[in-house]
N, C-alpha and C positions, 0 to 999 in steps of 0.2 A: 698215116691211117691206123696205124698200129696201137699207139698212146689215145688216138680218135676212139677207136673201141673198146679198147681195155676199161676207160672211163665212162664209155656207156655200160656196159656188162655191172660196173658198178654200181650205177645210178637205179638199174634195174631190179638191183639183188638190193640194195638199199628199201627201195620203194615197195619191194615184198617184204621184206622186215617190218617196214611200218606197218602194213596190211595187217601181218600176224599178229603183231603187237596190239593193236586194235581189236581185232576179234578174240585177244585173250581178255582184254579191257573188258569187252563187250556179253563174254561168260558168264565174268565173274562180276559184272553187272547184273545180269539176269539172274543170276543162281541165288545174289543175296539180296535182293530186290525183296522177296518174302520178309525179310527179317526186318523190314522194316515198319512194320506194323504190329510187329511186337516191342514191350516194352523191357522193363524191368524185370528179372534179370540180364536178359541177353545183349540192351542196351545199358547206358549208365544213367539212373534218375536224372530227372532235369530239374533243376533249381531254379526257381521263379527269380526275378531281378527283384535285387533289392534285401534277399534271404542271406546268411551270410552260413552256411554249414559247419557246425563244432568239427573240429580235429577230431578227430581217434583216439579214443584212450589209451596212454602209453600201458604197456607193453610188457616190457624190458625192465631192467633193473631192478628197482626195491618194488615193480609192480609185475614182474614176474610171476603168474602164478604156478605153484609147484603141485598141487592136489594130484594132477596124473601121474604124478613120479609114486605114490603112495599107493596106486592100487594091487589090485593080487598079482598082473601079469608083470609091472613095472618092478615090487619087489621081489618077485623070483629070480628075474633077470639081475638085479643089486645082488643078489644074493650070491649067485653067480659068479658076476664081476668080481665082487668085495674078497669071498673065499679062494677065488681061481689067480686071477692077471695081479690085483693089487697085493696081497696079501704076499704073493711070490717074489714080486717087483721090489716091496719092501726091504723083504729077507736077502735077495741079490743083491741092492744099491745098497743099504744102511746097517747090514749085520747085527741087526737090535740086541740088545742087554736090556731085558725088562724088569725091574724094581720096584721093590712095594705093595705087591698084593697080598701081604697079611695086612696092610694096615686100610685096606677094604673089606676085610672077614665078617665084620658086622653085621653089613649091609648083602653080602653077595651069601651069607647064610640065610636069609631068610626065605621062607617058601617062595615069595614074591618080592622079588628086591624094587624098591623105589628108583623112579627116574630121577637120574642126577646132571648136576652139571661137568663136565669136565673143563678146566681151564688152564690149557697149557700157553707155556711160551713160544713165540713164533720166527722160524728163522729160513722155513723153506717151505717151497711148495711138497716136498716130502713128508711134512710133519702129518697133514691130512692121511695120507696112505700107512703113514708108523702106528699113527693114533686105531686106527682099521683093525691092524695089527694086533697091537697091545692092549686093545681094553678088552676087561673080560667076557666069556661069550654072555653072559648074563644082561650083558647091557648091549653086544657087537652091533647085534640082527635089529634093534630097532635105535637106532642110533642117530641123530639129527646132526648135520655142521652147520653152524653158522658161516655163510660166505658174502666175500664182500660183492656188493649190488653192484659197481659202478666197475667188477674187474669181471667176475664170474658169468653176469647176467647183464654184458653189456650187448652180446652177440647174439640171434637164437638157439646156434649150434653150440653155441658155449654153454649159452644157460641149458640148454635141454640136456647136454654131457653131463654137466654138473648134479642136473635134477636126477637122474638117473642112477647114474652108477655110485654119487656120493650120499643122494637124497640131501644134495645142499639146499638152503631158502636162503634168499637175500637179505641183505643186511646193513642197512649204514655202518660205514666204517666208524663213526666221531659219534655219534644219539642212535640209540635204538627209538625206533617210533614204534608211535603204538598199534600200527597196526604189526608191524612185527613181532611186540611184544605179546600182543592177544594170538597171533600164532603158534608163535612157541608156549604158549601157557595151552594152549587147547590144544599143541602135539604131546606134551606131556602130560596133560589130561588123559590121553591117551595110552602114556604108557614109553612114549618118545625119550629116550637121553638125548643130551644135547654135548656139541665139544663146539668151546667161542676162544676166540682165541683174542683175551682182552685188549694185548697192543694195538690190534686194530689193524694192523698187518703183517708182513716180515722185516727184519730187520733191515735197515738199509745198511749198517757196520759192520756187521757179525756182533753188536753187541745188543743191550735187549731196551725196548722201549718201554715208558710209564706207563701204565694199565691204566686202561679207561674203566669206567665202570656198569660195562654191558653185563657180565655176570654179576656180580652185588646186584642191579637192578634185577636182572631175571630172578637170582634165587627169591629175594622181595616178592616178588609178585606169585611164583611158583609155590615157595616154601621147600622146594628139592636143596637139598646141600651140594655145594661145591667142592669140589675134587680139583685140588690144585698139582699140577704136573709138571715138572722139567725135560725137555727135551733138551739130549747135548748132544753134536756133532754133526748135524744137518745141515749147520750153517756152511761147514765146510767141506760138505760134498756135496751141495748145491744150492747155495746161495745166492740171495738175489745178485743178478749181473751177468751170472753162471751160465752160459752156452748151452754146456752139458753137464751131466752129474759124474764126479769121480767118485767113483763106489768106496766107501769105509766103514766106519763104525760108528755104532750110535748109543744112546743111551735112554732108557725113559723111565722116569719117575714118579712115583705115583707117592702121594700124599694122603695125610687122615684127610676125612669131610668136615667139612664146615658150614655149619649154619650161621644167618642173623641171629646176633644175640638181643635179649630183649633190650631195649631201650638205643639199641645202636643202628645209624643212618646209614645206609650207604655207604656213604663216601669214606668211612673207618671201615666198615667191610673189606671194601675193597683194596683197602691199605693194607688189609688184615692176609688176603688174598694175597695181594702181590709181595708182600714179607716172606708167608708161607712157599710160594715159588723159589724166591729169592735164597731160603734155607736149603729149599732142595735142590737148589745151584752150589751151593757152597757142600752139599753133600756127595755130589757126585764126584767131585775133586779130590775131597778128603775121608772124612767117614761120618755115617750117621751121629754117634754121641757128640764129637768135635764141633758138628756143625749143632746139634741141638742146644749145647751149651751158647755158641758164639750168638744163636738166634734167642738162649734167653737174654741174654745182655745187648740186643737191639744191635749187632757186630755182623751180620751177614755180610756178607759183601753185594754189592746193589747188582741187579742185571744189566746195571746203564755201565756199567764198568767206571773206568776212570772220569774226572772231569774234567782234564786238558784235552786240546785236539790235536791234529796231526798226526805228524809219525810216531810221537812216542804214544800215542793211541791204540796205532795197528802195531805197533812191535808189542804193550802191551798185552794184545789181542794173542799174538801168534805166540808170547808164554803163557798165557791162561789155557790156551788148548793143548799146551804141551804136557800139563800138568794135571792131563786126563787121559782116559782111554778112546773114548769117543772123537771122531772125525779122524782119526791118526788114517792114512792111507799107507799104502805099501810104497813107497818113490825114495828117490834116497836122500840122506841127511845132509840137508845143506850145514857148510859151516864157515867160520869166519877164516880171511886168511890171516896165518901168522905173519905180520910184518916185525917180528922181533925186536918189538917194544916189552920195557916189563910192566 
């Protein structure tokens, strides 16, 4: 009798559960019973058979648009950021040595200095925050990045981070298109510098890759000169693969401008450019005149470093940064053992 009624008391408390569960059915029947007599928006359009509805305009990526990053409330806030967290952040991770700001005098003397291009070499996500950093204020405050579309502005939270605090616009990394191009000529129209970082992205070696010819085409279209730059040491306090950043030192160099010369394409511009780099790699190792001599006799040493691969690559690698002050960290000196061979 016992198990008899324990299982009715069951059946009982059951069969009210359903009851309740019905009359909550039956509420929230009634309550939105109205709503259904309305349409759009509260419901979703209805599509006749046989209509097929366009997708959504992307978005995202190189269709990111960045125009609210530009307005009054968006660059006070940049302004902010830029002078306060990154500018600090810089000086903590990468201990900058800034070089070369007489051979901007020209340009940064004038009542009104021209928007230029900046075009450095790429080896960390650090370089964007050094660059903040080391250009001068003449140009800091209204200051454009080119970033890549397909990394930067593949998220929303990403891109709008981006759009914000760096005032990045998206960017194919391999062709500038034109509608990026008509961007950036009408940010600078403005008044906009721009910093492109021609490899196209960071290095995947520690050593530096071929220059595309996204600046040669901008100054082209713009008529602004380009400012070619070296960054050294970034690669190796956080380089791509890098978990986290080991704080050291760094270097940045700044270069004369350069314009298209008459009758000259592209594609020697940009050769012209990435030579010009390529000196001020060879200058931060040794010394200005050494290196200006080696780069008039076309003797730079290339950013691609050596042409074999492997490990005499990266051993390569690990004597070319020994033979600077930049990336060096504070950790101690590894060395070989003596097996007392002569």
């Amino acid at each position: 009798m016992g198990k008899q009624s324990v299982s009715g008391s069951k059946r009982v408390w059951l069969h009210r559960a359903q009851r309740a569960a019905g009359g909550v059915e039956g509420v929230v029947r009634t309550a939105a019973s109205p709503l259904r007599s309305y349409g759009f928006p509260y419901r979703s359009p209805t599509v006749p058979r046989g209509v097929e509805v366009p997708a959504d305009a992307p978005s995202l990526g190189a269709d990111y648009d960045t125009d609210w990053a530009r307005s009054p409330v968006a660059r006070a806030t940049r302004g902010v950021i830029i002078e306060g967290p990154i500018r600090l952040a810089a000086r903590l991770i990468t201990d900058p040595e800034i070089l070369g700001y007489d051979r901007l005098t020209d340009l940064t003397a004038l009542d009104d200095p021209p928007p230029v291009i900046f075009a450095p070499n790429h080896h960390s996500h650090l370089d964007t925050g050094l660059m903040l950093r080391a250009v001068p204020p003449e140009w800091r405050h209204d200051l454009v990045i080119a970033a890549a579309a397909d990394y930067f502005f593949d998220k929303r939270w990403k891109a709008a981070v981006s759009a914000l605090a760096l005032n990045a616009i998206p960017i194919d990394r391999d062709v500038t298109g034109r509608r990026a191009a008509d961007l950036i000529r009408s940010l600078m129209a403005e008044g906009h510098s721009l910093v492109i970082y021609p490899e196209g992205g960071r290095s995947p070696d520690g050593w530096g890759q071929s220059f595309k010819g996204g600046a040669a085409y901008l100054s082209a279209r713009t008529g602004a000169p380009v400012i070619p730059v070296f960054i050294d040491g970034t690669g190796s306090i956080f380089g791509k693969g890098m978990k986290r950043p080991k704080p050291g030192r760094s270097r940045v160099v700044f270069g004369h401008p350069m314009w298209l010369d008459d009758g000259e394409n592209t594609r020697r511009f940009n050769t012209r450019i990435e030579a010009a780099v390529s000196a001020l790699g060879d200058e931060t190792l040794t010394d200005a005149w050494s290196a200006r001599q080696r780069a008039a006799r076309g003797e730079s040493p290339p950013l691609g470093g050596p042409t074999y691969n492997g490990w005499r690559r990266q051993w390569e690698l690990s004597e070319h940064r020994k033979r600077g002050v930049a990336g060096l960290r504070r950790r101690q000196k590894r060395r070989w053992p003596d097996l007392g061979g002569r």
